[in-house]
Backbone as a ProteinNet text record, in pm:
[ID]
protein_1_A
[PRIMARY]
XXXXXXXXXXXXXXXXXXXXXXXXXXXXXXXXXXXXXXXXXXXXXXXXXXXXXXXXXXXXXXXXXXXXXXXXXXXXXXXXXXXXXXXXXXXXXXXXXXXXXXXXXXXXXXXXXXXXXXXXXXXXXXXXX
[TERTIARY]
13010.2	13080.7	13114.7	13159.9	13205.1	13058.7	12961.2	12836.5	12814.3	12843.4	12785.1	12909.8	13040.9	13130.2	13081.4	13081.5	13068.7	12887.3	12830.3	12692.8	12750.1	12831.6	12892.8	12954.6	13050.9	13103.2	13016.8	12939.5	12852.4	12804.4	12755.6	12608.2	12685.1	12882.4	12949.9	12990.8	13014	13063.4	12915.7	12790.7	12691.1	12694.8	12764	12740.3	12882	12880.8	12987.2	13049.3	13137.6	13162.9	13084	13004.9	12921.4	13008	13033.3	13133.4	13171.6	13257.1	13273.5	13263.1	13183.3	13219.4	13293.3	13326.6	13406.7	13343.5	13349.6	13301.4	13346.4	13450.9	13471.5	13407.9	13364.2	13267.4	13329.6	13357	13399.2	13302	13268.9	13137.2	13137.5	13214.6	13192.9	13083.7	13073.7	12933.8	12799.9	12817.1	12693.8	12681.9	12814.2	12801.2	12752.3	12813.5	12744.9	12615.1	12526.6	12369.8	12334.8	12353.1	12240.6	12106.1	12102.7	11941.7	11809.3	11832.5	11700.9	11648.8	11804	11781.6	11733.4	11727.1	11801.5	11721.2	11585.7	11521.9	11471.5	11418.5	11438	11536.5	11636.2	11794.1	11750.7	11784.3	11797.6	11681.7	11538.6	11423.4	11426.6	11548.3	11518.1	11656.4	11693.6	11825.5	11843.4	11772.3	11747.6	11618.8	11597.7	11462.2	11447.1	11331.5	11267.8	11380.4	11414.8	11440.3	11632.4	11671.2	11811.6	11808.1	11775.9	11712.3	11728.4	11643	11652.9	11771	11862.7	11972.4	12058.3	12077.7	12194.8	12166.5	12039.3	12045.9	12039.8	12024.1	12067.9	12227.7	12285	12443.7	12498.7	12547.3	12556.4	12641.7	12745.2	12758.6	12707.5	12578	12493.8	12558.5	12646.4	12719.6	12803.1	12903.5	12946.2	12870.5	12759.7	12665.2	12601.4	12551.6	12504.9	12598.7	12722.3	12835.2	12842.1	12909.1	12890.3	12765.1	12630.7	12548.5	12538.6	12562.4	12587.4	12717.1	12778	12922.5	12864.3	12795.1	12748	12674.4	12559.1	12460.8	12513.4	12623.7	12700.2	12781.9	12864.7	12874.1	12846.5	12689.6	12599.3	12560.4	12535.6	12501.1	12654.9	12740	12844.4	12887.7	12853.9	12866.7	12795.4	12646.1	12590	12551	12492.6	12442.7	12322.8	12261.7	12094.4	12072.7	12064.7	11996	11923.7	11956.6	11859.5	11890.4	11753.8	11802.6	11828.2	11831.1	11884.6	11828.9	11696.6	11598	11541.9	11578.6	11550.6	11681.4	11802.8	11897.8	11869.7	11887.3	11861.4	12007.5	11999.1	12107.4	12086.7	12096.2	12046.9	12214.5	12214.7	12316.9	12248.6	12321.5	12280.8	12394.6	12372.2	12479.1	12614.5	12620.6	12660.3	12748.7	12717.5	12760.8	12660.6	12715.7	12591.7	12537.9	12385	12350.8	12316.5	12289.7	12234.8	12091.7	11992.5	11878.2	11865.1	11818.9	11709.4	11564.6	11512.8	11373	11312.7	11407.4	11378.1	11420.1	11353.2	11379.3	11513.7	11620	11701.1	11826.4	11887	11926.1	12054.4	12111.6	12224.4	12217.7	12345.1	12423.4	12481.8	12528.8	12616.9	12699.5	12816.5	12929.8	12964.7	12950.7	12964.2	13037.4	13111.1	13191	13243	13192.2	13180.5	13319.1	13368	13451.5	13444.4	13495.9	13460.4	13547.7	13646.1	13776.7	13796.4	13787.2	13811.7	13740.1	13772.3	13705.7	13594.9	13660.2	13606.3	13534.6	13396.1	13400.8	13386.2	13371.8	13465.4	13345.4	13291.4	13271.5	13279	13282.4	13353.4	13216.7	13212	13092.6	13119.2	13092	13117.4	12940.3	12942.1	12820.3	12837.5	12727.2	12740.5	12614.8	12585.2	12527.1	12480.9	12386.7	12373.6	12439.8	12518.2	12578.2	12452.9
7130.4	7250.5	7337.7	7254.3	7355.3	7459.7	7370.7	7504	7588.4	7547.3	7692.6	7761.3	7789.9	7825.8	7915.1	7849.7	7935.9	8011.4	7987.7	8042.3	8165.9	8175.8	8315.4	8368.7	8340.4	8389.6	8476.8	8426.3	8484.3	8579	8561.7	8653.8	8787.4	8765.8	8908.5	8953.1	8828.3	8933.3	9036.5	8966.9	9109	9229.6	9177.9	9343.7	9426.3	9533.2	9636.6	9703.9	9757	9811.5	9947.4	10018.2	10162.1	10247.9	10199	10275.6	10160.5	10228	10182.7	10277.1	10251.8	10309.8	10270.4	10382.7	10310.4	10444.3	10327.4	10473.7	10402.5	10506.3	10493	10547	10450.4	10530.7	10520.8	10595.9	10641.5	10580.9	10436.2	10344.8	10465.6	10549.6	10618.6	10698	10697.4	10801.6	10772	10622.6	10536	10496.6	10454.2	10466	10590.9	10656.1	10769.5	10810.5	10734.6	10767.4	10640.1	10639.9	10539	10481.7	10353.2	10336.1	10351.7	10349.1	10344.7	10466.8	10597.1	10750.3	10822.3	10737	10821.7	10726.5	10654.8	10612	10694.6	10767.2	10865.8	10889.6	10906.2	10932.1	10769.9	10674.5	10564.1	10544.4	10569.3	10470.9	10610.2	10719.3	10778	10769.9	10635.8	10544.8	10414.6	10359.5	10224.2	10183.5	10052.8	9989.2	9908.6	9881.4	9806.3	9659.3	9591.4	9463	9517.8	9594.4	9669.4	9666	9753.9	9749	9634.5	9585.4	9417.6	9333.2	9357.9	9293.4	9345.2	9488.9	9521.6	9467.7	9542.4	9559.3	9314	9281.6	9121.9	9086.2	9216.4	9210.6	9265.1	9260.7	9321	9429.5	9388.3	9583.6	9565.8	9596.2	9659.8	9810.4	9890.8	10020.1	9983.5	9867.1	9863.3	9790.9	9715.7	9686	9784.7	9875.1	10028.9	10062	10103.4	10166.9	10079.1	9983.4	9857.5	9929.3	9885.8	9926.9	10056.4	10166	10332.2	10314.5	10273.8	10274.9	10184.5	10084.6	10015.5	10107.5	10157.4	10251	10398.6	10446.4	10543.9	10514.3	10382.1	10350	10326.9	10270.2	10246.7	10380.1	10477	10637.7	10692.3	10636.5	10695.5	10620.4	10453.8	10372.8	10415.6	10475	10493.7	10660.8	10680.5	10806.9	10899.2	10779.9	10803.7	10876.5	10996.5	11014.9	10913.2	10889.5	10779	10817.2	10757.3	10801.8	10657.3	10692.3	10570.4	10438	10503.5	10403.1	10327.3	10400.4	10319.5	10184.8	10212.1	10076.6	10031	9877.3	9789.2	9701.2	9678.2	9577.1	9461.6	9360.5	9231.2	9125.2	9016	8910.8	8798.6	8687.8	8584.3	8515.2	8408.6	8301.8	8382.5	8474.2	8593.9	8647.9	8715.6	8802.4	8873.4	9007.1	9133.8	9143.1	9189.5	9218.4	9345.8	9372.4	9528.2	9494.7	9522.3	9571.5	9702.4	9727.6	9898.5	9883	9975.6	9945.5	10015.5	10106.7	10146.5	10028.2	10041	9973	10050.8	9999.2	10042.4	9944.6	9930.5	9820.6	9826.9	9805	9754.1	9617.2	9542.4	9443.2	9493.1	9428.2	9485.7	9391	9405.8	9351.8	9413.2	9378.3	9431.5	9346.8	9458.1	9363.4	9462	9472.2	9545.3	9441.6	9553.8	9482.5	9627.6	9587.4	9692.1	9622.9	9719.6	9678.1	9744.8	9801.1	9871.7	9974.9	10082.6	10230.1	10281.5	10164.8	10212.9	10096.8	10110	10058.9	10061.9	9993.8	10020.1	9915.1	10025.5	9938.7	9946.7	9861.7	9916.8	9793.6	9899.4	9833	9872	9777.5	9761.6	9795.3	9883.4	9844.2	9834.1	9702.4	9662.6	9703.1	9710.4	9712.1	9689.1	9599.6	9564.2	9648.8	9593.8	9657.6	9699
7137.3	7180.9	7061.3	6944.7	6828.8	6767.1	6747.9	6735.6	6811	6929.5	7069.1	7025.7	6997.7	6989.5	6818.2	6760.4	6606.8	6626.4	6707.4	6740.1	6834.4	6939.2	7002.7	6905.8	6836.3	6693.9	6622.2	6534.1	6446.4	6555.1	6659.2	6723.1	6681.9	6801.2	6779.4	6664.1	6572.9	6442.3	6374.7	6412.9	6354.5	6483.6	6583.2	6676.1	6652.9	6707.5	6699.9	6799.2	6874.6	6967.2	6960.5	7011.1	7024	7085.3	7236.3	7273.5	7412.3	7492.1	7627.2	7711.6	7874.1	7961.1	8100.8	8136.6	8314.9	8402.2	8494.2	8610.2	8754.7	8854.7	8952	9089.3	9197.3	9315.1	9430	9512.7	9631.6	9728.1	9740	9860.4	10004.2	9999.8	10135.3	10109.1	9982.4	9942	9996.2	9987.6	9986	10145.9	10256.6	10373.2	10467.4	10407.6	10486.4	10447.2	10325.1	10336.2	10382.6	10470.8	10528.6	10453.9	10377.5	10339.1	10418.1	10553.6	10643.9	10614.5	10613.1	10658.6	10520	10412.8	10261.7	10169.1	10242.4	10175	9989.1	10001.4	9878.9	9768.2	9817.7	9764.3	9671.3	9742.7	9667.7	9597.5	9620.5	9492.2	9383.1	9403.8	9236.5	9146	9231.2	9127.2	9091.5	9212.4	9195.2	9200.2	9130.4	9126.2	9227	9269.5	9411.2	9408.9	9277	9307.6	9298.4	9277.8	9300.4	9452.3	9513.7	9653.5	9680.5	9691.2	9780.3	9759.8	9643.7	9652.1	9722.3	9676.2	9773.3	9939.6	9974.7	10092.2	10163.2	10062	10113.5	10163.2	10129.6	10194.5	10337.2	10431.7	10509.7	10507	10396.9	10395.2	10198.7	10245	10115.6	10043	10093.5	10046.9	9912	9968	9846.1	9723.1	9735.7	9602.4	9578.7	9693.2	9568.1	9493	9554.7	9495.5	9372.1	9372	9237.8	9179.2	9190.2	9110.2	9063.8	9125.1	9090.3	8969.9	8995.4	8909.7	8775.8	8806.2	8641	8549.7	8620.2	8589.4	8517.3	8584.4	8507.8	8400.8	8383.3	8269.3	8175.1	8208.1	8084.5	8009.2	8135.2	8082.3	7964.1	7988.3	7901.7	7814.7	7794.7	7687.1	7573.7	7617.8	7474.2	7420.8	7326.2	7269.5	7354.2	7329.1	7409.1	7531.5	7543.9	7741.2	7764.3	7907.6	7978.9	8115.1	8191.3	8335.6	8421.6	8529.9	8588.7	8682	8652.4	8696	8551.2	8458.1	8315	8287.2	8348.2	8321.9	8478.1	8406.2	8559.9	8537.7	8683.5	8662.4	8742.9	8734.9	8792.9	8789.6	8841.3	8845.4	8812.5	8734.9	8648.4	8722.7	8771.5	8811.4	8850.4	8927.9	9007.5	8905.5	8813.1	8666.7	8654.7	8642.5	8650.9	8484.8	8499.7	8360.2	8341.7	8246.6	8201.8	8151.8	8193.1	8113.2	8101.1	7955.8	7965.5	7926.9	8043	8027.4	7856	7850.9	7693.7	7562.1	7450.4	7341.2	7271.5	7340.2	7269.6	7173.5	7048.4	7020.7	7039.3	7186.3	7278.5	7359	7345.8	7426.3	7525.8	7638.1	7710	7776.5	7741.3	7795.9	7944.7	8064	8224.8	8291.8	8331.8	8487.9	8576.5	8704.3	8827.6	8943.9	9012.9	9140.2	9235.2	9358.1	9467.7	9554.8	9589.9	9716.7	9790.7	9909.2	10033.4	10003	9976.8	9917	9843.4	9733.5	9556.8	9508.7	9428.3	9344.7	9158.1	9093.8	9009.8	8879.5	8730.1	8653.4	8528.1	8430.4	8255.9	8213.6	8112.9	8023.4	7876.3	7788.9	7641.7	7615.3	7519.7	7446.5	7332.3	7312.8	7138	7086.7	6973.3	6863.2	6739.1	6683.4	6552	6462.7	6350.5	6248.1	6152.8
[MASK]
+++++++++++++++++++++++++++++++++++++++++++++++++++++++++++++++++++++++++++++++++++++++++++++++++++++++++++++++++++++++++++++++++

């Protein structure tokens, strides 16, 4: 345990905070587009396998919303324009990740929640020093 411990150590002491973002979503946005009706709307934000997760929920609104709200944070964590089919976001042992399909040299620290209304996400980006 003490090496995996001084191995997370080291990784963060060479990264840096870049910036942080948060971004809050109003899921009524996302209920009232219907995915069946608004097919379009959604494949020029999300990627095919985004898609299939949300919609594996029965109310799939608030995992767009979750995913819309990560996706805008990432847009304001870093420097770079990017659009939003270029960051993906996926879940790892149900903990969301960040990929960018661009080579860009960012970490990302993510964590998404969504309660009645809103959902809601803050993202750290790091960076090699």
């Amino acid at each position: 345990i003490h090496s995996i411990i001084n191995k997370s150590i080291t990784m963060y002491d060479i990264m840096e905070i870049s910036n942080v973002g948060i971004d809050i979503v109003d899921i009524q946005r996302f209920r009232k587009k219907e995915y069946g009706k608004n097919v379009k709307f959604y494949e020029k934000i999300f990627t095919d396998s985004e898609i299939k997760y949300c919609l594996s929920f029965k109310n799939n609104s608030e995992h767009f919303a979750g995913k819309f709200a990560i996706k805008e944070a990432v847009k304001k964590s870093i420097k770079e324009k990017i659009g939003f089919k270029e960051i993906i976001t996926r879940h790892k042992n149900s903990k969301p990740e960040i990929i960018l399909k661009r080579k860009l040299d960012y970490r990302f620290v993510v964590s998404v929640s969504h309660e009645k209304d809103f959902a809601i996400a803050m993202v750290i980006a790091l960076k090699e020093n």
